[in-house]
Structure formats: structure tokens, C-alpha cells
N, CA, C and O atoms as a MOPAC input file, in Angstrom:
PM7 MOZYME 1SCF
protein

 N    -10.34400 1   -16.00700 1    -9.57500 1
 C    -10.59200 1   -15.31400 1   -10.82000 1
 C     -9.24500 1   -14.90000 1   -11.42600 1
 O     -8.48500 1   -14.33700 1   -10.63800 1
 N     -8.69000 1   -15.12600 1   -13.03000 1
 C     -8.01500 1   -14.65600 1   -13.54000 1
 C     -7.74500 1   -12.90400 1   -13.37700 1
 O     -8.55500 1   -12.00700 1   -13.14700 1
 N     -5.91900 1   -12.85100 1   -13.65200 1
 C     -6.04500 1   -11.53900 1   -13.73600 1
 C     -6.15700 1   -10.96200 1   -14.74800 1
 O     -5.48800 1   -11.50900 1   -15.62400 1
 N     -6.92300 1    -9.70600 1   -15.24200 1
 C     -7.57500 1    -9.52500 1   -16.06900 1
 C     -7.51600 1    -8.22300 1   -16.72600 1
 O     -8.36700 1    -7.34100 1   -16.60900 1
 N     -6.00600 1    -8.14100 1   -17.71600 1
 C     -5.11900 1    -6.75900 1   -18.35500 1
 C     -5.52600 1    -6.36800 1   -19.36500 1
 O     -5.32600 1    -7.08400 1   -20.34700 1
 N     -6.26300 1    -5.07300 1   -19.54500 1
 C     -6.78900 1    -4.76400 1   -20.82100 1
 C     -5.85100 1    -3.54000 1   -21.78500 1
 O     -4.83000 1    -3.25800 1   -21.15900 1
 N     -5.90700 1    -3.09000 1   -22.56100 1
 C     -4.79000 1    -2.50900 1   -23.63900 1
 C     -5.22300 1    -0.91800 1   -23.21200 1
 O     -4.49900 1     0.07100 1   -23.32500 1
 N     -6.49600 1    -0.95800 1   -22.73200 1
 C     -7.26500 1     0.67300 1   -23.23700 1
 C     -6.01200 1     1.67400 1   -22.30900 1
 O     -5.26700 1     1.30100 1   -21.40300 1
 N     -6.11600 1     2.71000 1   -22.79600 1
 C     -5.47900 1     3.69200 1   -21.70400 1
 C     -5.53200 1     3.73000 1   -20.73400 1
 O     -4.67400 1     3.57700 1   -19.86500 1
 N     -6.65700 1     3.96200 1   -20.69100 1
 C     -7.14700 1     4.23000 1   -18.63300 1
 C     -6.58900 1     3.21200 1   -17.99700 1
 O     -6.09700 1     3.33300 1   -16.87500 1
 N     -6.61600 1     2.11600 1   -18.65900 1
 C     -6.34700 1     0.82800 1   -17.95100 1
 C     -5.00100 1     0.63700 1   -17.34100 1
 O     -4.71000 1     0.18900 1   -16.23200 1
 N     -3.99300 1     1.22000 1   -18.62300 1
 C     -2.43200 1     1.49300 1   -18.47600 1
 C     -2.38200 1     2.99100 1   -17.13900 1
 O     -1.46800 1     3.08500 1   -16.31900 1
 N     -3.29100 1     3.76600 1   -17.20400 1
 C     -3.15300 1     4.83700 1   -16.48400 1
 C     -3.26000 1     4.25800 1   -15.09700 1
 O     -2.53100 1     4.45000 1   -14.12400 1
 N     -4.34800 1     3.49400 1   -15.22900 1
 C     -4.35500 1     2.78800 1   -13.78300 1
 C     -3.57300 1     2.24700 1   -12.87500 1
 O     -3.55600 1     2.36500 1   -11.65000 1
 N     -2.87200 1     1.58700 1   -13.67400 1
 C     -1.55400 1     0.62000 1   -13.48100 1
 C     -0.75600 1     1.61000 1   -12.80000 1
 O     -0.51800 1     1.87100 1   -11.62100 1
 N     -0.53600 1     1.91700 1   -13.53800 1
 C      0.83800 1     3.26900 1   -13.37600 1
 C      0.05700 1     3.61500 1   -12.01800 1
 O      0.03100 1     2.82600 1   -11.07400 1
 N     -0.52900 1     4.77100 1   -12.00600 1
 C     -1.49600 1     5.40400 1   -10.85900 1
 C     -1.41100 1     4.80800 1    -9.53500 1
 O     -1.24300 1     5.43100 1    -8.48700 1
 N     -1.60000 1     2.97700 1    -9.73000 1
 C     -1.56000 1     1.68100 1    -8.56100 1
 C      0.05600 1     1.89600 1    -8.12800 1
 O      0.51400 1     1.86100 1    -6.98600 1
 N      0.58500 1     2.06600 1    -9.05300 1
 C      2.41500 1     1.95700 1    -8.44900 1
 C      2.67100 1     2.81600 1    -7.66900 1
 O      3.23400 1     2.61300 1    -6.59300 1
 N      2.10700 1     4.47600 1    -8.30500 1
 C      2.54900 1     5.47000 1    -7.91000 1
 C      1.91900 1     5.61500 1    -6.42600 1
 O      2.64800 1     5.98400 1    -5.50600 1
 N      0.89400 1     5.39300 1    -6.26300 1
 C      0.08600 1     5.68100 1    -5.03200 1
 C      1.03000 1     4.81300 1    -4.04100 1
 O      1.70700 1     5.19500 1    -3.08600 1
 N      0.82600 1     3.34900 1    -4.65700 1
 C      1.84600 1     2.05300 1    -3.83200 1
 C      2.91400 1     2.60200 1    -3.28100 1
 O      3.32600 1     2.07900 1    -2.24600 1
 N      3.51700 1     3.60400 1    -3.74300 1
 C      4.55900 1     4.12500 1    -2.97700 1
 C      4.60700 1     5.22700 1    -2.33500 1
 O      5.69300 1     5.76800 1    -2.12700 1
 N      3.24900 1     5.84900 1    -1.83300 1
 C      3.35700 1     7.19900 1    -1.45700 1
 C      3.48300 1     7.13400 1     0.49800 1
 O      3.56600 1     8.08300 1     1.27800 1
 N      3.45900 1     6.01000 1     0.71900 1
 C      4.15200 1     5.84500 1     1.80500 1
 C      5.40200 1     5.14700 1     2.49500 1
 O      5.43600 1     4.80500 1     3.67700 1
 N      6.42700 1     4.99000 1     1.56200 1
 C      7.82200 1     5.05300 1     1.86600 1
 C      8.37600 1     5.99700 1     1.64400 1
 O      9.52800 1     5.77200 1     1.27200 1
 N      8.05900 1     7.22400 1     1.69700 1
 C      8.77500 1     8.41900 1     2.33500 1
 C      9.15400 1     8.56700 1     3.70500 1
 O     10.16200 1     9.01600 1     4.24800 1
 N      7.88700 1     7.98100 1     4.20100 1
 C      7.84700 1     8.38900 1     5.57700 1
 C      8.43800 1     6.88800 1     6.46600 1
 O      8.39300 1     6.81400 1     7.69300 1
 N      8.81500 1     6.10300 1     5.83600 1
 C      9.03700 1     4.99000 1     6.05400 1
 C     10.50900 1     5.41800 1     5.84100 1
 O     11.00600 1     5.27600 1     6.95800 1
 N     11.32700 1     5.80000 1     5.12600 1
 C     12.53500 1     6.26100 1     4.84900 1
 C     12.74800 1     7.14900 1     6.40700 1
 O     13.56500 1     6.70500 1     7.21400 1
 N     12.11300 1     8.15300 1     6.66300 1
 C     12.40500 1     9.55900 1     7.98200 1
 C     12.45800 1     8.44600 1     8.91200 1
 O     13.50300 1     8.35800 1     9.55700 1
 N     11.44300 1     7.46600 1     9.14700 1
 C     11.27500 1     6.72900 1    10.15200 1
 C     12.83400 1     6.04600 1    10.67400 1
 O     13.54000 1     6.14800 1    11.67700 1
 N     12.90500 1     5.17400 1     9.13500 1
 C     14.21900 1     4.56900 1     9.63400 1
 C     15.59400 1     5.48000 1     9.69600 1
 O     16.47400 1     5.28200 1    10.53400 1
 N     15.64700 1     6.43700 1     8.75600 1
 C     17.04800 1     7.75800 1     8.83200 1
 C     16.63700 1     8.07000 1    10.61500 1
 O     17.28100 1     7.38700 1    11.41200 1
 N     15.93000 1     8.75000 1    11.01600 1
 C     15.76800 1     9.26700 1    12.18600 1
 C     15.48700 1     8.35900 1    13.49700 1
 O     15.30600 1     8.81200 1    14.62800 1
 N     15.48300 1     6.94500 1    13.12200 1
 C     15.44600 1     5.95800 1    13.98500 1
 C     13.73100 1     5.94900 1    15.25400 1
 O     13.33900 1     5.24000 1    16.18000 1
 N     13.34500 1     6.88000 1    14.69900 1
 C     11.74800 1     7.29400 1    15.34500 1
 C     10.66100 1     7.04300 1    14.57400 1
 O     10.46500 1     7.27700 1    13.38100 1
 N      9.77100 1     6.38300 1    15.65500 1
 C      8.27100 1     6.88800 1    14.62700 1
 C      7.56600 1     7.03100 1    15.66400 1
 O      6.47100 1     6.48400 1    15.80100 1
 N      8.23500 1     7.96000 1    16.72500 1
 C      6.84700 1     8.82600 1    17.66300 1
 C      6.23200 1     9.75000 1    16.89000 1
 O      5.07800 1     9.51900 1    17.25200 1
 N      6.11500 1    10.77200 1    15.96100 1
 C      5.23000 1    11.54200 1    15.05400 1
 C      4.44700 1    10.71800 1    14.43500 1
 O      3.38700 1    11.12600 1    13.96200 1
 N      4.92900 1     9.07700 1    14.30300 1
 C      3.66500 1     8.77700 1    13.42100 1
 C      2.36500 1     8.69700 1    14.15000 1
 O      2.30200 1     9.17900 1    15.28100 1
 N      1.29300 1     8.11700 1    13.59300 1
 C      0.36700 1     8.08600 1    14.15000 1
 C      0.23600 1     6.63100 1    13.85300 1
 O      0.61800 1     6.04000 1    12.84300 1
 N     -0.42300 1     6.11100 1    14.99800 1
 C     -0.72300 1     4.57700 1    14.86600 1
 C     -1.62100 1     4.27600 1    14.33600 1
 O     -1.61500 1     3.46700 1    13.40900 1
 N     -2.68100 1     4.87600 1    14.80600 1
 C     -3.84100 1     4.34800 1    14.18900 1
 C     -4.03900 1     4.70000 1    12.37100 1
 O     -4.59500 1     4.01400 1    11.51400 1
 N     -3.48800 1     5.75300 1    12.27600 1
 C     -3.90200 1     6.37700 1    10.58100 1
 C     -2.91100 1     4.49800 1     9.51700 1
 O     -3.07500 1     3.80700 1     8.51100 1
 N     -2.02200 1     4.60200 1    10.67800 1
 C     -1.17500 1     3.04000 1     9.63000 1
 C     -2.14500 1     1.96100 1     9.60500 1
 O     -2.35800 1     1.33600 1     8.56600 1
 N     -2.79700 1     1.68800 1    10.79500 1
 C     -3.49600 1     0.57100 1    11.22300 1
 C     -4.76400 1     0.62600 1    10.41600 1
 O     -5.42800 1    -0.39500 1    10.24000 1
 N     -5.12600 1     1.82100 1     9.90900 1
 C     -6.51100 1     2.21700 1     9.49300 1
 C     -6.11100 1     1.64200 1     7.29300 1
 O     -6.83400 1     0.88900 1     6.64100 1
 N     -5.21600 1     2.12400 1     6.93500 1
 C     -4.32300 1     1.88500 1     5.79400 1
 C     -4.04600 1     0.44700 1     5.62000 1
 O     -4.28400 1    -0.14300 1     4.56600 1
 N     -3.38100 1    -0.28600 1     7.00000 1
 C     -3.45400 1    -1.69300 1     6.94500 1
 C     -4.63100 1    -2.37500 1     6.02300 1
 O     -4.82000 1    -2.89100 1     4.92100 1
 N     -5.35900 1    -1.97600 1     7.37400 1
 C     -7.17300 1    -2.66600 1     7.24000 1
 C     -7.36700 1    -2.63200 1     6.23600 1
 O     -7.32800 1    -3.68400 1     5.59900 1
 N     -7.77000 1    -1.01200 1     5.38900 1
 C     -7.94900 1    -0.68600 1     4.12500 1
 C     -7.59700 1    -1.67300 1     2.84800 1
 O     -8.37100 1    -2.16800 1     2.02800 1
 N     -6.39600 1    -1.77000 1     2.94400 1
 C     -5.57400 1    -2.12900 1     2.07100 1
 C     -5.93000 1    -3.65500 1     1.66400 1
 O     -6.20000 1    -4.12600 1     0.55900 1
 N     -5.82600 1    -4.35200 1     3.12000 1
 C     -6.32900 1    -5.98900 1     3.00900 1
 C     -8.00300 1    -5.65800 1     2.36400 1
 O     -8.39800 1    -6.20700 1     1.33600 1
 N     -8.39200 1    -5.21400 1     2.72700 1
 C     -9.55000 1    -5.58500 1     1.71200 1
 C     -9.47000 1    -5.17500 1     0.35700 1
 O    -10.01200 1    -5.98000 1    -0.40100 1
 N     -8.90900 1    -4.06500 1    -0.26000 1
 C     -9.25300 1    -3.74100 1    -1.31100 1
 C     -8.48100 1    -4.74600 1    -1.54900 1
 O     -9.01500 1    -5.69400 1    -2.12500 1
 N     -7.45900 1    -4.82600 1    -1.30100 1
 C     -6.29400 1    -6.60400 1    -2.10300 1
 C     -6.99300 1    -7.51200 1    -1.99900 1
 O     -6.71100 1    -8.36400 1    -2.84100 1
 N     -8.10400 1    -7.88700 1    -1.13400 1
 C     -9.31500 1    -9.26300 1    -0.94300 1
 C    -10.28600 1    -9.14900 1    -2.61800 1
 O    -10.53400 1   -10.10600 1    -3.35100 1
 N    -10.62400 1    -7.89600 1    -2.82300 1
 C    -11.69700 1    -7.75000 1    -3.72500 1
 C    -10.68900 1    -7.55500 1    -4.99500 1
 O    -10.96000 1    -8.01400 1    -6.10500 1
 N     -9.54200 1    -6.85300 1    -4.72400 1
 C     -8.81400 1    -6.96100 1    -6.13900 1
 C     -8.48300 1    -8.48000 1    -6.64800 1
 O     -8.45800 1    -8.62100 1    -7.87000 1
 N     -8.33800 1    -9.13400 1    -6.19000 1
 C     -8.35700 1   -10.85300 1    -6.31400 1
 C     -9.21200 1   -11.29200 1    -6.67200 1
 O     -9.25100 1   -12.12800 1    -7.57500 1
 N    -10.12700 1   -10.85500 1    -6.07100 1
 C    -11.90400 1   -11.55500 1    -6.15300 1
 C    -12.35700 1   -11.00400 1    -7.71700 1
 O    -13.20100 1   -11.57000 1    -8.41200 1
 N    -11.67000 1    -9.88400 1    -8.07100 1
 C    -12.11200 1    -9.71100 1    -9.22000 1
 C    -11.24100 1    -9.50500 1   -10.60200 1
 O    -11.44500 1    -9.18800 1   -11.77400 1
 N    -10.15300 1    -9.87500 1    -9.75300 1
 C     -8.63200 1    -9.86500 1   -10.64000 1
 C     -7.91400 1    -8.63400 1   -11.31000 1
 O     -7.16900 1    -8.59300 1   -12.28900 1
 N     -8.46300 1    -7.45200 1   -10.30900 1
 C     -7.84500 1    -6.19000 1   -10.97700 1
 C     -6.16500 1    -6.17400 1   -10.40800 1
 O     -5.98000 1    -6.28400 1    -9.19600 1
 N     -5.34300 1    -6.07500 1   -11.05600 1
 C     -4.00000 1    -6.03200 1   -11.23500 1
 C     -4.08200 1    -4.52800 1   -10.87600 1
 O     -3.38400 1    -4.13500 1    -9.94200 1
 N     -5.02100 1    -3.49300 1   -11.65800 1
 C     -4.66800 1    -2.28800 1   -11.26000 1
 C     -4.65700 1    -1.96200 1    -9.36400 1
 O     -3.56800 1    -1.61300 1    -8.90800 1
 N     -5.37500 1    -2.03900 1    -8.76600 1
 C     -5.80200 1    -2.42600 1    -7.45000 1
 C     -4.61400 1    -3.30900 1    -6.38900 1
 O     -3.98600 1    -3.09000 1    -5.35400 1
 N     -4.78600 1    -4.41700 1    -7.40000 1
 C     -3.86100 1    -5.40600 1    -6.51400 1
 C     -2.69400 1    -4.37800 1    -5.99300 1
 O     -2.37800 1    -4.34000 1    -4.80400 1
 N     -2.11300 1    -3.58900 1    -6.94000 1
 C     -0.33700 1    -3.26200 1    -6.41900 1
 C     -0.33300 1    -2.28200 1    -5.91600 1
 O      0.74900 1    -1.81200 1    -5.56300 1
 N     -1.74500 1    -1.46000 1    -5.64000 1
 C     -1.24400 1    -0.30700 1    -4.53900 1
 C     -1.65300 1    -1.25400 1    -2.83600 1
 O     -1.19600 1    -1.14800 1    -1.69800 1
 N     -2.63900 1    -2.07200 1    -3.42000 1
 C     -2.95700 1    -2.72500 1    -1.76000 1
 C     -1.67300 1    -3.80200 1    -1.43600 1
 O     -1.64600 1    -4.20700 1    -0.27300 1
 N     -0.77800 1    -4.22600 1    -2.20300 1
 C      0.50300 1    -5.17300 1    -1.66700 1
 C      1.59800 1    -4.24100 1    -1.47700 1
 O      2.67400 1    -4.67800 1    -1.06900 1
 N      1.40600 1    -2.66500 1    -1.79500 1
 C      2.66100 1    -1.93200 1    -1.41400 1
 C      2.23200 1    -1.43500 1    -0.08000 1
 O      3.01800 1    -1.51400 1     0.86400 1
 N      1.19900 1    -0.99500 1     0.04900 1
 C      0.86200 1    -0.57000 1     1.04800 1
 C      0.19300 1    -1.27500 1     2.38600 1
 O     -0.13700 1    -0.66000 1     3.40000 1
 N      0.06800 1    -2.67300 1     2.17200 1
 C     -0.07300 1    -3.48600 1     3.33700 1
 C      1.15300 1    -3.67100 1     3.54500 1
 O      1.31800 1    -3.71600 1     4.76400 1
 N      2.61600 1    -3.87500 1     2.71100 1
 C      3.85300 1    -4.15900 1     3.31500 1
 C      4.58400 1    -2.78800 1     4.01900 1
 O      5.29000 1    -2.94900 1     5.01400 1
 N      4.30400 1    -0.98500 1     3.25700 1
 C      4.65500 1    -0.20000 1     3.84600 1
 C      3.90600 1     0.12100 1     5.15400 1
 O      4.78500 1     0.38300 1     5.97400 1
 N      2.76000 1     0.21800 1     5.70400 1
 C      2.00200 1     0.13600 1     6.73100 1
 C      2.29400 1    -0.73800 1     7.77600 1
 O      2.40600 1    -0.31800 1     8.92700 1
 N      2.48700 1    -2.41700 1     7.36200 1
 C      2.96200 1    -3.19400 1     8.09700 1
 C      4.41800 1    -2.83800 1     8.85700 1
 O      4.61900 1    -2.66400 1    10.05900 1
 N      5.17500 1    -2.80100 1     7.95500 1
 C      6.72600 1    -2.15700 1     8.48800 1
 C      6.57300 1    -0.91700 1    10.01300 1
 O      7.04600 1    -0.96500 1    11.14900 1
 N      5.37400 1     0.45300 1     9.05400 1
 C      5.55000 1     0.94800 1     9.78800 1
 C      4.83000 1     0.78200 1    11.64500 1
 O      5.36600 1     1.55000 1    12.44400 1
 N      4.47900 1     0.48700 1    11.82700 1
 C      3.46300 1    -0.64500 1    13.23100 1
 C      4.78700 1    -1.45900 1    13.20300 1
 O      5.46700 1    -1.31500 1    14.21900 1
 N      5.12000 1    -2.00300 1    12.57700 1
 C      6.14100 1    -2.90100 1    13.65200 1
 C      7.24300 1    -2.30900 1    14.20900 1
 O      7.81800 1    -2.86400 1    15.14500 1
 N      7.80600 1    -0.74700 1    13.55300 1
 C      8.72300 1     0.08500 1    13.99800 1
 C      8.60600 1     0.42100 1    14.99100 1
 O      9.46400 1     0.48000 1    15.87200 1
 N      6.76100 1     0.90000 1    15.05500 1
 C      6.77000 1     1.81700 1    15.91500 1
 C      6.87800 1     0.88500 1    17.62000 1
 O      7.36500 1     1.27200 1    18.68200 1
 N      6.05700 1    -0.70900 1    17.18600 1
 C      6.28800 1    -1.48100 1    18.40500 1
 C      7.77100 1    -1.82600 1    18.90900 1
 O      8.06000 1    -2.03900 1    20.08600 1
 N      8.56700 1    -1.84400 1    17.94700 1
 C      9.63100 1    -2.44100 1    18.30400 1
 C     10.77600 1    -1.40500 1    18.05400 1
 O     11.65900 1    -1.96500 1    17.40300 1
 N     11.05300 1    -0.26200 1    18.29400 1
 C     11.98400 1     0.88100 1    18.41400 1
 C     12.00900 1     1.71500 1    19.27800 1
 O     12.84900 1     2.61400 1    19.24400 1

């Protein structure tokens, strides 16, 4: 399915909203790598965000919301990062 950008406000609010959220977990992705730890994180809450994420990015495709798409590709790549830190640090 095409992606599918409409002019209205909300729509632009959305967008925006998708970015902003998209990034509300490289903060902690930042402490992780400054402090070289991610024993405080929690594994499962990333793993749970992973999951999350791949689907809403499955159905944002399926239905071509752009708004959608970019918080689930920031946050399957910030989630991902963080699980591989925590395996491999």
C-alpha cells in the first residue's frame, strides 16, 4: 500500500508527535553508552518495545501511515541497540 500524506493538521501533528516519541529512547541509550552499563536497564521492558514496535511498523506499511511508520523504525533500532549492549558489554 502507498504511503499516504495528508495536509490536515492533525496529520502534520502526527508526524511531528511520530519523531518526537521516535526518540524518547535515546536518552537512555546515550547513559548506556557514556556510563558503559546497561545493568539498570531492564531487558525485558526493551524486548517488550522491540516486539511492539515490529508490529505497529508491520500495520503502518500495511496501511501506509508514515505517521506510525517513524516512531516504530526509531524505536525498533533504539531498543535493538539497547539488547545488544546489554548482551554484549
Amino acid at each position: 500500500m502507498p504511503i499516504i500524506i495528508h495536509n490536515h493538521w492533525i496529520d502534520k501533528l502526527a508526524v511531528l508527535t511520530g519523531v518526537v516519541s521516535g526518540f524518547a529512547l535515546y536518552p537512555q541509550i546515550f547513559i548506556i553508552i557514556t556510563s558503559g552499563s546497561a545493568e539498570s536497564v531492564s531487558l525485558t521492558t526493551y524486548a517488550i518495545i522491540l516486539l511492539n514496535s515490529i508490529v505497529w511498523l508491520t500495520y503502518s506499511i500495511h496501511r501506509g501511515l508514515i505517521s506510525l511508520a517513524i516512531p516504530s523504525v526509531l524505536n525498533i533500532f533504539a531498543s535493538a541497540v539497547v539488547i545488544v549492549w546489554f548482551f554484549t558489554v
